[in-house]
C-alpha positions as CSV (number, residue, x, y, z in Angstrom):
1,X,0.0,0.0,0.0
2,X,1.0,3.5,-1.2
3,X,2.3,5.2,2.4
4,X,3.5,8.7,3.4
5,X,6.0,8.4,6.8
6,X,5.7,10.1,9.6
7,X,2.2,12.3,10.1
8,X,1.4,12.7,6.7
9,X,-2.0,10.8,4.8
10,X,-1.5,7.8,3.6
11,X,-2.0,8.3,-0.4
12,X,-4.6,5.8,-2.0
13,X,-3.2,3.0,-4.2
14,X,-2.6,2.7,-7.4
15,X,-5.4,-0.3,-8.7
16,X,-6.1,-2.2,-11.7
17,X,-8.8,-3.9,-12.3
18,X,-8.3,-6.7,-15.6
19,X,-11.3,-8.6,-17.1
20,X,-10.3,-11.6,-18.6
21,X,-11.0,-14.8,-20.4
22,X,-9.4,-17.6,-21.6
23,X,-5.9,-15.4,-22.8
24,X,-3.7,-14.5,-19.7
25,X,-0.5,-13.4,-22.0
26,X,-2.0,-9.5,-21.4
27,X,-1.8,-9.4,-17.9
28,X,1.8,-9.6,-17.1
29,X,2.3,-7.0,-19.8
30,X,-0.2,-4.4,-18.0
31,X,1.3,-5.3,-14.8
32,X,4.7,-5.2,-16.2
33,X,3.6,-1.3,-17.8
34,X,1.5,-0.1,-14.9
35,X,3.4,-1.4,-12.2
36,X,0.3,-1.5,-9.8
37,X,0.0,-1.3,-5.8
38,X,-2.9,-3.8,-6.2
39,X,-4.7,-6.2,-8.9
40,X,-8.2,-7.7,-9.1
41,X,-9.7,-9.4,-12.0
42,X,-13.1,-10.3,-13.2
43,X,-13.5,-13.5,-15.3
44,X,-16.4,-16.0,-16.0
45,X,-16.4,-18.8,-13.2
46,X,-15.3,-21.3,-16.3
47,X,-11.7,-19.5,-15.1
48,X,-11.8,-18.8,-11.2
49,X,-10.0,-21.4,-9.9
50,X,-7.1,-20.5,-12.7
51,X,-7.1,-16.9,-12.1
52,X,-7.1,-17.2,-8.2
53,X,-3.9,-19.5,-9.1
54,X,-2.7,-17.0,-11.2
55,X,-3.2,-13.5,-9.4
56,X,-1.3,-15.2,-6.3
57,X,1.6,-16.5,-8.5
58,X,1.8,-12.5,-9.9
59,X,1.3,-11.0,-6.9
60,X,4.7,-13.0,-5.6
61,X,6.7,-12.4,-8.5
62,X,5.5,-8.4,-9.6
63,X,5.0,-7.9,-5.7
64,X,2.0,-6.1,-5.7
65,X,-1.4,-6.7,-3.0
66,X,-3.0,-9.6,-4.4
67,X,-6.8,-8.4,-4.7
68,X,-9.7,-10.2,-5.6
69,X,-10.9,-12.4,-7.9
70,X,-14.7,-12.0,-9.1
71,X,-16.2,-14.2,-11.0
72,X,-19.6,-14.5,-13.0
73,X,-22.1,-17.8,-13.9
74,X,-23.4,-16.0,-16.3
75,X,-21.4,-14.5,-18.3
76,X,-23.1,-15.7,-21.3
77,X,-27.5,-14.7,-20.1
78,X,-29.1,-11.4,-20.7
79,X,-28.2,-10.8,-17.1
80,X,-24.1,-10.6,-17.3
81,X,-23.9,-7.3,-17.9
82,X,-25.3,-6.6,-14.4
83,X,-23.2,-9.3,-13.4
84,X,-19.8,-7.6,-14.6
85,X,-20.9,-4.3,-13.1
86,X,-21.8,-6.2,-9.3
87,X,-18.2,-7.8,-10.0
88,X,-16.7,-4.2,-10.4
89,X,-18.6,-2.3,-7.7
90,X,-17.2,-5.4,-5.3
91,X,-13.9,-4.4,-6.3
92,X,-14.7,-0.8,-5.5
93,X,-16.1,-1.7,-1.8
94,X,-12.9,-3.5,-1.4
95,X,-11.3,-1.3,-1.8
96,X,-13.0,1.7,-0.2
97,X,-12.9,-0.5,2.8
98,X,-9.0,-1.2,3.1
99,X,-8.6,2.6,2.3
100,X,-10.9,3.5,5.1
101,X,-13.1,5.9,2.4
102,X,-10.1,7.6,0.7
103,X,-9.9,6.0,-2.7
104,X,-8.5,8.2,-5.8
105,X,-10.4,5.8,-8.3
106,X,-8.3,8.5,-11.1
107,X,-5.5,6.3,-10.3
108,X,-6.7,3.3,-11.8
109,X,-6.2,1.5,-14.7
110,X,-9.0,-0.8,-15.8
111,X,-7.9,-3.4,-18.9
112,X,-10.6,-4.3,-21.5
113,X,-7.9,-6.7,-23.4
114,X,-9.3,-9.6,-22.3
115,X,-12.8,-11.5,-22.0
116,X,-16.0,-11.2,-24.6
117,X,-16.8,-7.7,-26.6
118,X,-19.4,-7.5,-23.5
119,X,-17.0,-7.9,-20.8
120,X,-14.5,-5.0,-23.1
121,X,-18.2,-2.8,-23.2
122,X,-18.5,-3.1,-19.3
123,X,-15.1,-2.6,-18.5
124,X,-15.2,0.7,-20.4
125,X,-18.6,1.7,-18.8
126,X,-16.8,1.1,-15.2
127,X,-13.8,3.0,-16.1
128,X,-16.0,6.1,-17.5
129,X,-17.9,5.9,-14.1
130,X,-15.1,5.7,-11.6
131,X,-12.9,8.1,-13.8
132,X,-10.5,5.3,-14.1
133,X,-8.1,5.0,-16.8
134,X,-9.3,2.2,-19.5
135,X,-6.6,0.8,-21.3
136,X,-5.7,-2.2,-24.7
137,X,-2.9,-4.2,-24.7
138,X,-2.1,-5.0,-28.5
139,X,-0.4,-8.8,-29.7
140,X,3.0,-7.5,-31.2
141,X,3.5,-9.0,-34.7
142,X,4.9,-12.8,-35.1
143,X,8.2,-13.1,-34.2
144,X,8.0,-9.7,-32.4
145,X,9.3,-9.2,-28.1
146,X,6.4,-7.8,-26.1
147,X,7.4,-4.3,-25.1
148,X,5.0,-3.0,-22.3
149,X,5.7,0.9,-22.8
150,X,5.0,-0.1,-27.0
151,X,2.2,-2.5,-26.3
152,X,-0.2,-0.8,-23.9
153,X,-3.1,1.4,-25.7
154,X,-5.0,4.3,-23.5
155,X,-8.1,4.9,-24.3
156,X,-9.3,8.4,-23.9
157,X,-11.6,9.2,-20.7
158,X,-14.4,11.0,-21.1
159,X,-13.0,14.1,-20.1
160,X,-11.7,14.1,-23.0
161,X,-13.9,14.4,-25.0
């Protein structure tokens, strides 16, 4: 966690939020680029058990706060898309809780790489609404090294526009 010494305020942590599906090649390139304080994802339960695997085995290695993992049954019903936002809001309480209501939600990077179209839609719809940063990782060419700082896409925000 992000921490000022002394009597100074803590500062809120830098958090990103991944959805994600079957492809896990993305994440360590977002983590790798962003460098995050703390990582959740939201998946379909098809890949829970993988991605709770997973986000401890990065959380060792790219030492970061392992966050949560959310997961939806039904990611393929009329009623995902509520789903995916319940996942996200989770996330959010989460996190409002461990920083005791001080959460800079402009700090944090929400990927939209990974998952179904729908999952991309919501994840852009979350970041829009939380004034979080959505971002694309792009597959380099064959034969091509990943390069985080080349591979990582920001999407505008919508104060932007």
């Amino acid at each position: 966690m992000a921490e000022e010494t002394g009597d100074e305020e803590k500062t809120s942590d830098q958090v990103m939020i991944l959805f994600m599906g079957g492809s896990h090649e993305h994440a360590v390139t977002s983590i790798q680029h962003f460098v995050p304080d703390a990582v959740h994802i939201i998946t379909s339960d098809k890949y829970d058990k993988a991605y709770r695997r997973r986000l401890r085995e990065w959380s060792q290695k790219y030492k970061f706060r392992r966050g949560t993992v959310q997961a939806v049954s039904d990611l393929f019903e009329p009623s995902s898309v509520s789903s995916l936002i319940g996942c996200a809001w989770s996330v959010a309480g989460h996190e409002h809780f461990l920083s005791e209501g001080k959460m800079e939600t402009w700090k944090w990077n929400i990927g939209i790489t990974g998952g179904t179209m729908h999952m991309a839609a919501v994840a852009s719809l979350v970041a829009g609404v939380l004034d979080a940063h959505a971002f694309y990782v792009i597959k380099p060419e064959e034969g091509t090294a990943i390069m985080p700082n080349r591979d990582v896409i920001m999407l505008p925000g919508v104060h932007a526009l």
